[in-house]
C-alpha positions as CSV (number, residue, x, y, z in Angstrom):
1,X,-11.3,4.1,-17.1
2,X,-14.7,4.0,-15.0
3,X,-12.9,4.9,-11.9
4,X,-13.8,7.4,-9.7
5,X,-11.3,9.7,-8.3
6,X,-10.9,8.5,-4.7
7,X,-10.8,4.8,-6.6
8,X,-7.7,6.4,-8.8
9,X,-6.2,7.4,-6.0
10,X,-6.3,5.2,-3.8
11,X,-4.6,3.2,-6.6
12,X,-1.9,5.7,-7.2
13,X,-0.9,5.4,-3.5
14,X,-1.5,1.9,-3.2
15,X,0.7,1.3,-6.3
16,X,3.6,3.5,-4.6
17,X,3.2,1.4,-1.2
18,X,3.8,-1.6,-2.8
19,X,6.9,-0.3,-4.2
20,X,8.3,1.2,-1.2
21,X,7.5,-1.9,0.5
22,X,9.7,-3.5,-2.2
23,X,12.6,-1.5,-2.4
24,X,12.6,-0.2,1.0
25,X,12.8,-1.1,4.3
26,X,10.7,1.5,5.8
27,X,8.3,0.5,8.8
28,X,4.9,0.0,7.2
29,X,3.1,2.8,9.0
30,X,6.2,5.3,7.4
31,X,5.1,3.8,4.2
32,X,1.5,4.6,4.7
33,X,2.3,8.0,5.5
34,X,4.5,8.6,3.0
35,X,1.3,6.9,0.7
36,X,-0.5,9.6,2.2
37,X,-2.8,7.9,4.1
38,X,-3.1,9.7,7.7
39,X,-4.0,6.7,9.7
40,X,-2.2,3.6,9.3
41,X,-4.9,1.1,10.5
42,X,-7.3,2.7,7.9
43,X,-3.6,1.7,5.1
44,X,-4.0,-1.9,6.4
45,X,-7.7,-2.0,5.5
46,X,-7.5,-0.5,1.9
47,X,-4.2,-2.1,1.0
48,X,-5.8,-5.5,1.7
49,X,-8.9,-4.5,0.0
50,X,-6.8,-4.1,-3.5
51,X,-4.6,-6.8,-2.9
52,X,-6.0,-9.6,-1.4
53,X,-2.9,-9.3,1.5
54,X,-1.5,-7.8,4.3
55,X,1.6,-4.9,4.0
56,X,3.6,-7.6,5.7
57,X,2.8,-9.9,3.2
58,X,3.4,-8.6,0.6
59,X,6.7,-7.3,1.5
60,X,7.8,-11.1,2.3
61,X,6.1,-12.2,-0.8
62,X,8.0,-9.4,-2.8
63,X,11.6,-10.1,-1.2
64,X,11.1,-13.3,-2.6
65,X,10.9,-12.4,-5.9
């Protein structure tokens, strides 16, 4: 895999972010903590980092789907 932990992780909770922001409407800062990031702004910045866009984004890209 050649992934550190933190980098693991931070997919794991990435990966269930994006599916909460699919399936649910949670507020995106509930998501993050529920993600189990602690501080939301710091969400914002690694969820863009992976996926090129914003929480909001991709929830509107996703509900199109």
């Amino acid at each position: 895999m050649n992934l550190t932990f933190r980098d693991y992780l931070r997919n794991i909770r990435i990966t269930h972010a994006k599916k909460l922001l699919h399936e649910t409407n949670l507020t995106v800062s509930r998501i993050a903590e529920q993600s189990g990031f602690r501080d939301t702004n710091h969400f914002f910045r690694v969820f863009k980092a992976v996926t090129g866009i914003t929480p909001k984004k991709y929830r509107q890209n996703a509900s199109m789907l």
